[in-house]
RODODREN-532818 format. One record per residue: residue number from 1; residue in one letter; z, y, x of N, C-alpha, C, O in turn. Coordinates in steps of 0.1 Angstrom, whole numbers. Each point is the difference from the previous one (the first is absolute). Example, Ala and Ser with C-alpha at 12.3 -4.5 7.8 and 13.67 -1.06 7.14 Angstrom:
2
SITE|1|A|78|-57|132|0|12|-9|0|12|9|7|0|10
SITE|2|S|-14|11|-14|0|11|9|8|11|-8|1|11|5
REM end
This chain:
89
SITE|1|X|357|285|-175|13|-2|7|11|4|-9|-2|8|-9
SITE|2|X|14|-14|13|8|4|-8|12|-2|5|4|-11|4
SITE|3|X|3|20|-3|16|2|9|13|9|-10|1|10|-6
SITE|4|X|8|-26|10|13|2|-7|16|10|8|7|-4|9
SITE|5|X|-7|13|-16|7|5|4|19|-3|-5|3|-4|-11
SITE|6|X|4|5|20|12|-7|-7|13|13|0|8|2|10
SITE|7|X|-10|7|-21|7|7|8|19|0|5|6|9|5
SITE|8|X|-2|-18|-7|9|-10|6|2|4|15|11|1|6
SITE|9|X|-21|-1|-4|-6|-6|17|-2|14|9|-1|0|12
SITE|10|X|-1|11|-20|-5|12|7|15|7|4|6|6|-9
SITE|11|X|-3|-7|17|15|5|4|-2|15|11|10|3|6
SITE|12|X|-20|2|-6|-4|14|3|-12|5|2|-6|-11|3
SITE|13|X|-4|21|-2|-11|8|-1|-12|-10|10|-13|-1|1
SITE|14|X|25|-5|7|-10|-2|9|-2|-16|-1|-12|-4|1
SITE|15|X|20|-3|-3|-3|-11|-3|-12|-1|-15|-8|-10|-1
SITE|16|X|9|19|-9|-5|1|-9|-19|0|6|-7|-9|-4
SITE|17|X|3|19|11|-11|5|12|-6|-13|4|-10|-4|-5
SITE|18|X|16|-1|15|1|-11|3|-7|-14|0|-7|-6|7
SITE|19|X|17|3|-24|-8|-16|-9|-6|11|-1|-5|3|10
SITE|20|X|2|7|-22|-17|0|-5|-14|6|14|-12|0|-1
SITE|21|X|19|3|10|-12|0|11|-5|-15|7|-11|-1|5
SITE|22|X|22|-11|-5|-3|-8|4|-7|-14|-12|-5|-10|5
SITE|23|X|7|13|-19|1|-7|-11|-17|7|-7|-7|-6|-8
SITE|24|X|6|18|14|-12|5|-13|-7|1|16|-11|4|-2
SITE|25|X|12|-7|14|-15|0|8|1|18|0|-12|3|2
SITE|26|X|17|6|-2|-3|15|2|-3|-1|12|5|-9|6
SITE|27|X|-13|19|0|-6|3|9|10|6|11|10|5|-5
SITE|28|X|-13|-5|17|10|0|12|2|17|-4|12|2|2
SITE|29|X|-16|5|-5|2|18|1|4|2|-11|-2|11|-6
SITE|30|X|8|-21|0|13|0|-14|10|9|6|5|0|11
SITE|31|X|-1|10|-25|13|10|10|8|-7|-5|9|3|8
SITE|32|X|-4|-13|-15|15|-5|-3|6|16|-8|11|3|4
SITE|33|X|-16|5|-13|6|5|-11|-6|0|-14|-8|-9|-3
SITE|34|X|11|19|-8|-7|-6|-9|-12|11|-4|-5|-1|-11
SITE|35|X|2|9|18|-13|8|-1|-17|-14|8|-10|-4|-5
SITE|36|X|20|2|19|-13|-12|4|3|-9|-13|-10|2|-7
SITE|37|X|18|-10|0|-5|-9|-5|-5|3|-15|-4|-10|-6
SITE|38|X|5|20|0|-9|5|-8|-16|-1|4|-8|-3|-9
SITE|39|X|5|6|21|-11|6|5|-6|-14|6|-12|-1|2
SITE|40|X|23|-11|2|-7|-12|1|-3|-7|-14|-9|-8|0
SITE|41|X|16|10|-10|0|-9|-12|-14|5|-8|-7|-7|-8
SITE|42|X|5|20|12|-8|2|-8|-10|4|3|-7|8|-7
SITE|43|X|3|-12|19|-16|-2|8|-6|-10|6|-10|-1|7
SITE|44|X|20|-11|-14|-3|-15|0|-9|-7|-4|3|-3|-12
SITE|45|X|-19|-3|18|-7|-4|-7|1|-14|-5|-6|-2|-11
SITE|46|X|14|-9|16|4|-11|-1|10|-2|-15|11|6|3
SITE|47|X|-10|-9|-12|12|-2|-8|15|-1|6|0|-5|12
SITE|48|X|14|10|-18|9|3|4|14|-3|-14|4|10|-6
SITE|49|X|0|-20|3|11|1|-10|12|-2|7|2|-10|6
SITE|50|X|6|19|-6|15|-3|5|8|-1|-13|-2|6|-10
SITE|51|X|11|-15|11|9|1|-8|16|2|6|5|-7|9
SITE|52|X|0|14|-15|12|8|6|14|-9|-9|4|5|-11
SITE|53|X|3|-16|15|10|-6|-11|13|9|6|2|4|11
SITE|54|X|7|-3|-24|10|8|5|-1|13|7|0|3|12
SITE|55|X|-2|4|-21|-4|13|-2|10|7|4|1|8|9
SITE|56|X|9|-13|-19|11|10|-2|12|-2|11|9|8|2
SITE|57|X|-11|-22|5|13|-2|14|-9|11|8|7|9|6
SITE|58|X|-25|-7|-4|-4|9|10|3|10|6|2|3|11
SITE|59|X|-2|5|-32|4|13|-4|16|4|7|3|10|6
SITE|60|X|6|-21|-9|13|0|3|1|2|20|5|8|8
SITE|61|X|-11|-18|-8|-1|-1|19|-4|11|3|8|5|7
SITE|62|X|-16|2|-8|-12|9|7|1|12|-8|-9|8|2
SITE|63|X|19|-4|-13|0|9|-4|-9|10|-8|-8|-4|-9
SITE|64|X|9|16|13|-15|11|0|-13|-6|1|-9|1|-8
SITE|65|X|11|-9|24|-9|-5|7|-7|-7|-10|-12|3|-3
SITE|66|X|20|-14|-2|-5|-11|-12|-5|4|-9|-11|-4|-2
SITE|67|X|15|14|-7|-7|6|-10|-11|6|6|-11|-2|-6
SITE|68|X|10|9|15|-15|9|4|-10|-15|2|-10|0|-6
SITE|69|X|13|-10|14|-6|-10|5|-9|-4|-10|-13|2|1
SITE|70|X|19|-7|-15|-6|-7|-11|-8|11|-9|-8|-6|-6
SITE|71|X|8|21|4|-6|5|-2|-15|6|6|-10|3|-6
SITE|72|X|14|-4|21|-12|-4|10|-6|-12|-1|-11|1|4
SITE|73|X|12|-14|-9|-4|-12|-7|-10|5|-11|-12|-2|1
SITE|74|X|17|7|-9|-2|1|-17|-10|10|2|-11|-4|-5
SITE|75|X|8|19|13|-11|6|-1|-7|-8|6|-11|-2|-6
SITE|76|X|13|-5|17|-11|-5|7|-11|-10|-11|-12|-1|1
SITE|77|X|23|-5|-12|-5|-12|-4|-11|8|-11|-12|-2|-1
SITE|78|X|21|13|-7|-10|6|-3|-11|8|2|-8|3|-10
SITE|79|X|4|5|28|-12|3|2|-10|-11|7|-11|4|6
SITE|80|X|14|-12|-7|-8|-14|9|-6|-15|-7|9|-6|-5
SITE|81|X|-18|2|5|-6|-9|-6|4|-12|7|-2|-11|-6
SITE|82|X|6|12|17|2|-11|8|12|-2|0|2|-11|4
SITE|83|X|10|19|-7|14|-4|4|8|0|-15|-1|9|-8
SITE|84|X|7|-20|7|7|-3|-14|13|-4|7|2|-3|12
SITE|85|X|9|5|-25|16|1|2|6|-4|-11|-1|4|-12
SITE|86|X|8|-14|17|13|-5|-15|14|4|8|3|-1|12
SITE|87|X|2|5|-23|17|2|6|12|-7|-9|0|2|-12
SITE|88|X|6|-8|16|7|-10|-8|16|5|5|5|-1|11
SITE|89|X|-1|6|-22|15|5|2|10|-9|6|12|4|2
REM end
């Protein structure tokens, strides 16, 4: 599977929650922060590539938030065989 993220489009924490609970199939007892989706990205037996365009409008929208968000991406991608990540500035 594979889901495009726009970060254009993510205009706060929760809308962010949201598309990727409705876009990646997470499981109904998703917390909508970024400790659950660590903990869903990376106990995924199914393949998982998101790609994140506009990185840096995210960072700007979402602040803190944006920067912790994409870093919760990037460990995930690196403790998980199943979840891969491009981020395109």
């Amino acid at each position: 599977m594979q889901v495009i993220i726009d970060g254009r489009n993510m205009k706060d924490k929760q809308t962010l929650h949201v598309y990727l609970k409705e876009q990646c199939k997470f499981p109904e007892y998703y917390g909508n922060n970024l400790d659950a989706l660590y903990d869903v990205l990376t106990d995924r037996e199914e393949p998982l590539e998101i790609k994140l365009e506009h990185a840096d409008e995210l960072k700007e929208i979402l602040c803190g938030y944006g920067e912790a968000f994409i870093e919760t991406l990037e460990d995930a991608a690196a403790a998980s065989k199943n979840f891969k990540l491009e981020i395109k500035q």
